[in-house]
One Martini backbone bead per residue (centre of mass of N, CA, C, O) as a GRO file, in nm:
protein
  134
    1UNK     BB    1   9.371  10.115   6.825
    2UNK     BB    2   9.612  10.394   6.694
    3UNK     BB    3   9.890  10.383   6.601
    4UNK     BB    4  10.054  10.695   6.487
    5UNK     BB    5  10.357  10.664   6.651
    6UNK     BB    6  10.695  10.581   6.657
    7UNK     BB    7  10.964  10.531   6.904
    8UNK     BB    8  11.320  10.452   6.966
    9UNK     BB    9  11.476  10.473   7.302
   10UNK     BB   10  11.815  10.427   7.442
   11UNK     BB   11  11.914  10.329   7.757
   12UNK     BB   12  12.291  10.374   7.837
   13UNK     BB   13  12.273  10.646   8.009
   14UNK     BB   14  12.208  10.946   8.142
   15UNK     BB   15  12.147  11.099   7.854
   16UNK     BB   16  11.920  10.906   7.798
   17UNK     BB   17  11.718  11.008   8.009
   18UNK     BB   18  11.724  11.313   7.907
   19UNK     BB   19  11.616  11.223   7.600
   20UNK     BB   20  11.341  11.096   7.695
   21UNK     BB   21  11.235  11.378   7.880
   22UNK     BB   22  11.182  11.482   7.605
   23UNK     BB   23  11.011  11.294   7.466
   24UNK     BB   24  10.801  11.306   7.575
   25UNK     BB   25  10.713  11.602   7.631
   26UNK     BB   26  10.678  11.641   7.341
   27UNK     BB   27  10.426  11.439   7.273
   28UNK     BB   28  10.263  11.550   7.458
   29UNK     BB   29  10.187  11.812   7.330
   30UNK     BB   30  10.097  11.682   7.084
   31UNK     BB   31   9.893  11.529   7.268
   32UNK     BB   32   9.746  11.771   7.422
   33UNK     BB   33   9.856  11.807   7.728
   34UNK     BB   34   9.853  11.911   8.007
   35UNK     BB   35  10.083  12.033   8.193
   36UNK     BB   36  10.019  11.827   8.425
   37UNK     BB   37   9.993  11.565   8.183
   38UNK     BB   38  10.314  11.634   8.132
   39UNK     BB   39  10.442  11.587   8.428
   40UNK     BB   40  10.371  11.293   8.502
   41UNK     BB   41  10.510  11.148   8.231
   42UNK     BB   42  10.782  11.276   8.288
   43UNK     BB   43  10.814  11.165   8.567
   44UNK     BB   44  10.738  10.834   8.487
   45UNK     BB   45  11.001  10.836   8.270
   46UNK     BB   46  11.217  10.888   8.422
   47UNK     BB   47  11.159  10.660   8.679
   48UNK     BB   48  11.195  10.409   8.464
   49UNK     BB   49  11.471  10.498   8.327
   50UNK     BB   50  11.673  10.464   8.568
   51UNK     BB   51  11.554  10.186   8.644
   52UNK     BB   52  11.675  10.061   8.379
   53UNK     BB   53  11.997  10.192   8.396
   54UNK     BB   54  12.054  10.064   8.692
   55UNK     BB   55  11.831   9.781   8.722
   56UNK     BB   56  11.887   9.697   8.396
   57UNK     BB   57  12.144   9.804   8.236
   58UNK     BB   58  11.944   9.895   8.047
   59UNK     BB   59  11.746  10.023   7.753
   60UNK     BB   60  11.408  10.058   7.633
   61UNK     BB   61  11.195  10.310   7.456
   62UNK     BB   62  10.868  10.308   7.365
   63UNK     BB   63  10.705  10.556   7.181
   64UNK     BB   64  10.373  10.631   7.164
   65UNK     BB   65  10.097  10.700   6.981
   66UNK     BB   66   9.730  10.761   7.013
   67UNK     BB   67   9.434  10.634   6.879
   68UNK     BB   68   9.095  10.669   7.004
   69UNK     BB   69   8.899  10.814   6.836
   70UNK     BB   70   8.865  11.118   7.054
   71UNK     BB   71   9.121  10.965   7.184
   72UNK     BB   72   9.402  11.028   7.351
   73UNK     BB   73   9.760  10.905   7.383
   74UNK     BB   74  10.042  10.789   7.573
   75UNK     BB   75  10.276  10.505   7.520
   76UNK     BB   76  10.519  10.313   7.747
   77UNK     BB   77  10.773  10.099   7.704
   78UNK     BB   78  11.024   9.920   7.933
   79UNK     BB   79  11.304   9.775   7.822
   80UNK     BB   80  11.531   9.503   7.936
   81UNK     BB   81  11.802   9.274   8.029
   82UNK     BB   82  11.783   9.211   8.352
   83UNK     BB   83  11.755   9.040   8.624
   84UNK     BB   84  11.504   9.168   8.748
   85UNK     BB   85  11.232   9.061   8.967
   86UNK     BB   86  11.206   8.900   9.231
   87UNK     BB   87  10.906   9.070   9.422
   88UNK     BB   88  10.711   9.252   9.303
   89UNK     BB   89  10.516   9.315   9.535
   90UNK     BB   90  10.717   9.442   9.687
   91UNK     BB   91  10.822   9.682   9.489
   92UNK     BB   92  10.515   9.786   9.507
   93UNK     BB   93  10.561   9.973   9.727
   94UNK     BB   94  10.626  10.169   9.943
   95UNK     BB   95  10.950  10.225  10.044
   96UNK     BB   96  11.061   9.994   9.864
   97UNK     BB   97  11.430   9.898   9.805
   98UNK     BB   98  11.728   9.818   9.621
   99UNK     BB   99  11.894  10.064   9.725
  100UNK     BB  100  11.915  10.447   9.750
  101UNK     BB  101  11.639  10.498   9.729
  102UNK     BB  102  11.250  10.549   9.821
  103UNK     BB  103  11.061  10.388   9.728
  104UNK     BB  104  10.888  10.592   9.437
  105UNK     BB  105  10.912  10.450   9.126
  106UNK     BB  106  10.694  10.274   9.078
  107UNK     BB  107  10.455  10.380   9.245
  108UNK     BB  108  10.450  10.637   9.139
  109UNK     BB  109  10.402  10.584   8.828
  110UNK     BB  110  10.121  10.445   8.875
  111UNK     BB  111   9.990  10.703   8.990
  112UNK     BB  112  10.024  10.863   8.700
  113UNK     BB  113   9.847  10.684   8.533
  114UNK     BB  114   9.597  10.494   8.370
  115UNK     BB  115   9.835  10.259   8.274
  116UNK     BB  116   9.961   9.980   8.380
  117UNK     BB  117  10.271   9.729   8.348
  118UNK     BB  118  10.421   9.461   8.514
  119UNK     BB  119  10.714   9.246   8.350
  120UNK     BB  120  10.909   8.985   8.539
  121UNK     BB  121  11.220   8.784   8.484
  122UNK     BB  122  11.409   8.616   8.666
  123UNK     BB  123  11.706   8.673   8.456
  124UNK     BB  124  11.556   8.875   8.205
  125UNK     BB  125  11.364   9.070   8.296
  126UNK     BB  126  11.187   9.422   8.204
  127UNK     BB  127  10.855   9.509   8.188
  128UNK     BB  128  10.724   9.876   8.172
  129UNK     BB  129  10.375  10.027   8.132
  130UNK     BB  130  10.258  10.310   8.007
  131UNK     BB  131   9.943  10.523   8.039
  132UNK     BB  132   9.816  10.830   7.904
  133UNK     BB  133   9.472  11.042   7.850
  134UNK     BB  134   9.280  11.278   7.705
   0.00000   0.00000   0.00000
């Protein structure tokens, strides 16, 4: 597999969520996905970096653009050093929140994608990666 494109992109304010939604929405066009599968990818990186300026503190966004022979893919992944998640498998439930939101951020995220992973570790933070595949 090879990465055609990469760029980062630092969440430390709610404008930078909203510049997140722009790059994504961006690569997928390039990435040649049709409406449905760019609006997925835009709703996917929208909730995960909310989740990373919320609750991780800020964090940055790596967005990578994918060549597998003749499938094209982009590949997100939100990096932060905020608290952690105390427990995954809590957390990936639907309707679980740590805070004021509905818990379908992780979960549904995750059910966008054709691939999901997320790693945290109590007080050093989280990476949750998503790709999505034309």
């Amino acid at each position: 597999m090879a990465v055609t494109k990469s760029e980062v992109i630092p969440i430390r304010t709610e404008h930078d969520i909203v510049v997140a939604r722009q790059a994504v929405r961006r690569l997928s066009v390039e990435a040649a996905f049709g409406l449905v599968d760019q609006t997925k990818m835009v709703t996917a990186a929208s909730e995960l970096a909310r989740n990373t300026f919320i609750y991780g503190g800020g964090g940055t966004l790596q967005c990578e653009s994918l060549l597998e022979g003749a499938r094209r893919g982009l590949r997100l992944t939100f990096t932060d050093q905020g608290p952690g998640i105390a427990d995954l498998s809590l957390a990936m439930k639907d309707g679980w929140t740590s805070g004021s939101g509905m818990g379908l951020g992780l979960s549904g995220a995750k059910r966008l994608v054709n691939e999901f992973e997320i790693e945290s570790v109590h007080g050093q933070g989280t990476r949750v990666t998503i790709t999505r595949w034309k």
